[in-house]
N, C-alpha and C positions, 0 to 999 in steps of 0.2 A: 539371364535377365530375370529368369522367375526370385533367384538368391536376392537378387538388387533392390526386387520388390519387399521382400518382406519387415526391411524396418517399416516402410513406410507402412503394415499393412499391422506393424506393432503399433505404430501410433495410432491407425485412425480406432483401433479399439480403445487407447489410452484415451482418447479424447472422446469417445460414446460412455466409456463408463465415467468419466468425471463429468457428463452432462447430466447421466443418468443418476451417478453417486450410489447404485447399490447393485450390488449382485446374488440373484437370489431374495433369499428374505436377510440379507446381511447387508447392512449401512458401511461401506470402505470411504477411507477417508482420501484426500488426494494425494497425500505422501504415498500411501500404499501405495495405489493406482501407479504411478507414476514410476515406484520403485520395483514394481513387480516388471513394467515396461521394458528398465532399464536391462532388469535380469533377464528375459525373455531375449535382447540381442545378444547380449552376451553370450547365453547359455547355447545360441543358435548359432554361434561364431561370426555374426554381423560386424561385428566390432570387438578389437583387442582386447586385454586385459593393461597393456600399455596405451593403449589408443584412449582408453576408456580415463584413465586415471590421465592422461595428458589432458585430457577433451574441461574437464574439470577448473572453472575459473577460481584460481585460489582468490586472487582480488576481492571476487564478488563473496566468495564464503567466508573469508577472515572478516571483511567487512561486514557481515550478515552477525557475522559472530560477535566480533566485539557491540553492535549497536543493541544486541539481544541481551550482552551482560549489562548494557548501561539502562534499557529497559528495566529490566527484571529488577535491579537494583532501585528503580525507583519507583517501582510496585513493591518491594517488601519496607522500604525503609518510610513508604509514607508521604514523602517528600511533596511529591508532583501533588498527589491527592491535597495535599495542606494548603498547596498553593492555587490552585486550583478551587477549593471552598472559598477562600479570601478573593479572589477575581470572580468567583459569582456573587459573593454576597455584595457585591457592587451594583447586580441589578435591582432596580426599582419596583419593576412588572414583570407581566409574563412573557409579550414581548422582548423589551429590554434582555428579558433572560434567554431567550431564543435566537437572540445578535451576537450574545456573548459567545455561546456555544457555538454558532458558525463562527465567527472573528477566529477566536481564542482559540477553540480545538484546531482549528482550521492551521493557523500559523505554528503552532506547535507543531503539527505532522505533518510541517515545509519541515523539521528538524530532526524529530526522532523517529520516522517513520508511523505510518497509518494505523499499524496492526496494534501499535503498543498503547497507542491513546484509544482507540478502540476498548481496550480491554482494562486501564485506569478508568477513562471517562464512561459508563456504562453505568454503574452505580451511583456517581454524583448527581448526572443527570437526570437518572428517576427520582432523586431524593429532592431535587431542586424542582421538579416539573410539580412534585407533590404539592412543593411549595408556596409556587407562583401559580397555582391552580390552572395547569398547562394540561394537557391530553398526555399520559407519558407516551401512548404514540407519534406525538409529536416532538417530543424530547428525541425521543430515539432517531426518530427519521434525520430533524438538525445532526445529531452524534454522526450518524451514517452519511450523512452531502457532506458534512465539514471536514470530515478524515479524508474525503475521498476528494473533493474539489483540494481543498487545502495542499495535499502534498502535492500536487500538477506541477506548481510552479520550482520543485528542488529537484537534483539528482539523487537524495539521499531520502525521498521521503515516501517512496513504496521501492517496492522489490524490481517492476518493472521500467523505473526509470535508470535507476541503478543498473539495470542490464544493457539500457541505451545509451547512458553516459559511457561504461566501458567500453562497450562493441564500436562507437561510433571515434573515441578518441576526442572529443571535443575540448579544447585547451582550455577554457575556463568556463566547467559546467555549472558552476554556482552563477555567476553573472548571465552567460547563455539563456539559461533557464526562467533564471527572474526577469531577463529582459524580456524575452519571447513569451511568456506565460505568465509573468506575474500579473499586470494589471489587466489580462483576462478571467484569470482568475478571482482574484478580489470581485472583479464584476458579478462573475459566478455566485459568489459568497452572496452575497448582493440579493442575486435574482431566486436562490433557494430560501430568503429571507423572505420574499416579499412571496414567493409561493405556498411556504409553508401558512403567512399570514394571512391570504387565499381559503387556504386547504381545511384550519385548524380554525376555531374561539381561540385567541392565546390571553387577550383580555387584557387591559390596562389597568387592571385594579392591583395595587401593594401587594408584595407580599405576605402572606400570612403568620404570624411567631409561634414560638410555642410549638413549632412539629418534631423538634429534638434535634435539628439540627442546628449545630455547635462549630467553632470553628474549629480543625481538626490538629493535634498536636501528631509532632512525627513521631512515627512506632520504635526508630532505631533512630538518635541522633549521631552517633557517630558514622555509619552507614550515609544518613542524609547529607554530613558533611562532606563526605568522598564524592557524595552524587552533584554535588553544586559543583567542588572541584572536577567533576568528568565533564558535567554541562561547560563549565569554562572553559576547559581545554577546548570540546569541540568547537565553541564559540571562535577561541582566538584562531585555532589551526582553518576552522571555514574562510576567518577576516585573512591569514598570510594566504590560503590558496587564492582569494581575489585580489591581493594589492601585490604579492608577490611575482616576482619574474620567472622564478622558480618554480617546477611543477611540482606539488606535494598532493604524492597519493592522496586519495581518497580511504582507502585502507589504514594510511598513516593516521588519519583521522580518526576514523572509528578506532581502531587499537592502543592511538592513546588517550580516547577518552576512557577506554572498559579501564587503563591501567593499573589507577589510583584504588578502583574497587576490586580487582585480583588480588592488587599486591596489600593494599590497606584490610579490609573488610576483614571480620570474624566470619562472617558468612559465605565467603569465595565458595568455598565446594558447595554448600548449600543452594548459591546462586546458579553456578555452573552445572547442579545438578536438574535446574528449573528452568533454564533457557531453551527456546525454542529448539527444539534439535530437530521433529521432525520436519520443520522446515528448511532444514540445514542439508536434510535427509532429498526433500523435494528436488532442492536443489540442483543436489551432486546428479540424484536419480536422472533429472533433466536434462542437465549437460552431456552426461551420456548418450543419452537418446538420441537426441537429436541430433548428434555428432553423427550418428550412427547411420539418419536421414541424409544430413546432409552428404555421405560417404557415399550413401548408394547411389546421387546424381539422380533422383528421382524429380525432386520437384524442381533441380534447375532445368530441367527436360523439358516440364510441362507448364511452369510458371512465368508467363509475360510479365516481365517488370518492369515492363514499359507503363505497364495498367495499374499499379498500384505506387505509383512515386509520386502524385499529384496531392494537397493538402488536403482538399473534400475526402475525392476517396481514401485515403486513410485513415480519418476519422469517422468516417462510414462503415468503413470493413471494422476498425478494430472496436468500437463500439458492438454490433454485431454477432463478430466470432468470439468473443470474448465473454458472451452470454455461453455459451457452449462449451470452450475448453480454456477457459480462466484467462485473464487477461497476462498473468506471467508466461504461461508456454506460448501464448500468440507472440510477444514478443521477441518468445527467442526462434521461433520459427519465423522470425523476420531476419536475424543472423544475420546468413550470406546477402541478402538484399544490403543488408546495411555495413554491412563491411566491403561487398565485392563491387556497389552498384551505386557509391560515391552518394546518398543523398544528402540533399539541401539540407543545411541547416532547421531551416520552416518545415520541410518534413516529417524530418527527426522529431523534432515538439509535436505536431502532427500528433505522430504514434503516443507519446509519451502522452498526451491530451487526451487523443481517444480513449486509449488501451487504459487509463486511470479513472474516467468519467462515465465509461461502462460499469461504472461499480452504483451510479446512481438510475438504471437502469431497470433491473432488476436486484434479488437478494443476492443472487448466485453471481451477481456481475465481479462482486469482490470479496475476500475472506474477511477483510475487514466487517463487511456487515454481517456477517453468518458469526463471527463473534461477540459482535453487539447483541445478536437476536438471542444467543444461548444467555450470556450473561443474565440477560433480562428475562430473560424465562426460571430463570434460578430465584428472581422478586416476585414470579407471577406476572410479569409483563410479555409481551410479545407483539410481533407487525407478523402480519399474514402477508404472502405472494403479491395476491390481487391491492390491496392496501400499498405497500410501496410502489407497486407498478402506478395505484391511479398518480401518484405525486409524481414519480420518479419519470414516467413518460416526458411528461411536459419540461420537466426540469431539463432529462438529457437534450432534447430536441435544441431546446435553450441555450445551453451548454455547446454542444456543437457549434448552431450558429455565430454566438459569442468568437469562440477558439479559431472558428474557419473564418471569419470575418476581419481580425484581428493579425492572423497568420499569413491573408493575403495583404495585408499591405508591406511586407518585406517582398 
């Protein structure tokens, strides 16, 4: 029994040190954390070397992979940023320009995931808040609710929906999704608009000319035109997965949007050498792991799952614990629940709602914002702890009741 114990006794240190995030006087990053984990069952004979490499969702990593090369491809080539300058410079004011940023960013990372607009949108938005004589604390905080409310409503638009859409098998996760969460979401968008309006002076006066910003020409036009053809594909291949009888991977998706820019691009190894890997790294690390938990029968032992299938509490808990070991390992330490223990539909969104909206919570709620804060520390900008908590409290609180509210009437 003591052997059975000790995955689990790997994780609960993997999840103290990514609350903590430092050991020693040394800053580890959550790949580490996570990868060191994996090695620690292995290395203790917890789990195979076959087990470990089965355990491993290719689905979810080719798909991680190809959305990272269609990313990175629209971060070097320009593209998104161009287009992006041209839909701000539609606002009027500084409000106006704080709608956009939730709307826009928002529905964007229903598409190419959270982390990658985080990390385009970071710099326009300071240069735009400059603009619109906005708080760029407040810019930042919009970038941070809009990545993070925004992708709720997609299976494809953070990491841990994507692990819900797989594990759970839902036949049309694009529709499911937007049914269940879209128009709580938008509401969402909504209510971080009029909080921030609350919170901030955003001010209704013009924006100012003359600050240097220009509208933006693409860095790589040949690059940019493979990225419009990858945005198409995944465009048309999302429209056959909902109209179609036929089920078309999700993986199919993503790897035929990266195609056009492996196979076309001057830049392929460049790009490939620039895509996220150690999140790719996270990943694999994770699946291991937790295989490894889930092997020793430990928390089917001790976990009523009776207690946690209801929509409140879900969005309770995963809000919560998601503050402490990130909202992606919470939900795959949801797994066997969600594979073995048949939940509802309303559930499922449930988790995918919580375990997403925890990012508006605090900083550490989700990578997305600890990206935003560095980027913006590199202009001299920054949001402190206590700062996003006073907004972020209210918002989440908000956010919940919206999602729980909405969730019970199915």
């Amino acid at each position: 029994m003591t052997s059975s114990l000790l995955p689990a006794a790997v994780l609960g240190v993997v999840f103290i040190i990514i609350a903590v995030r430092q050991v020693g006087r040394y800053r580890v990053r959550i790949w580490q954390i996570m990868l060191a984990g994996a090695a620690t069952v292995l290395l203790l004979g917890q789990i195979t070397p076959g087990e470990a490499l089965f355990s491993i969702n290719s689905d979810v990593m080719l798909f991680l992979f190809g959305m990272f090369v269609v990313g990175e491809a629209l971060d070097r080539s320009g593209y998104l940023e161009a287009v992006s300058h041209r839909f701000f410079s539609r606002a009027g004011n500084g409000r106006q320009f704080i709608l956009l940023v939730l709307v826009g960013m928002g529905l964007v990372s229903a598409l190419l995931m959270n982390d990658t607009v985080a990390i385009i949108g970071t710099p326009l938005v300071l240069a735009y808040s400059r603009r619109f004589q906005v708080p760029p604390r407040a810019g930042l905080l919009a970038l941070c609710f809009a990545v993070t409310i925004g992708s709720v409503m997609s299976p494809i638009g953070n990491p841990q929906n994507l692990l819900i859409a797989s594990y759970s098998g839902i036949p049309e996760p694009f529709l499911v999704f937007l049914v269940f969460l879209g128009l709580p979401t938008m509401a969402n968008l909504l209510i971080a608009y009029i909080i921030l309006c609350r919170f901030y002076p955003l001010g209704d006066a013009p924006g100012t000319v003359g600050t240097g910003i220009q509208a933006r020409a693409e860095k790589d036009d040949q690059l940019a035109g493979l990225c419009r053809l990858s945005l198409g594909i995944i465009l048309l291949l999302i429209g056959v997965r909902v109209v179609a009888v036929g089920e078309l991977p999700l993986t199919a998706i993503a790897l035929a949007g990266a195609a056009p820019v492996l196979i076309g691009s001057r830049q392929r190894f460049t790009i490939l050498r620039r895509i996220d890997w150690p999140t790719l790294v996270f990943f694999a690390s994770m699946f291991v792991l937790m295989q490894s938990v889930y092997q020793s029968g430990v928390f089917q032992s001790v976990l009523d799952l009776s207690l946690v299938t209801s929509v409140p509490v879900i969005l309770g808990v995963s809000v919560v614990l998601s503050q402490f070991i990130s909202n992606v390992p919470f939900v795959a330490l949801f797994q066997p629940l969600i594979v073995r223990s048949g939940l509802s539909t309303p559930s499922l969104m449930a988790l995918a709602a919580g375990s997403t909206i925890a990012g508006n919570l605090t900083i550490l709620g989700a990578a997305s914002n600890v990206i935003i804060i560095q980027n913006a520390e590199k202009q001299g900008e920054t949001l402190t702890f206590w700062e996003f908590l006073r907004v972020g409290l209210p918002l989440t609180i908000a956010n919940v009741l919206v999602y729980a509210l909405y969730l019970s009437l199915f």
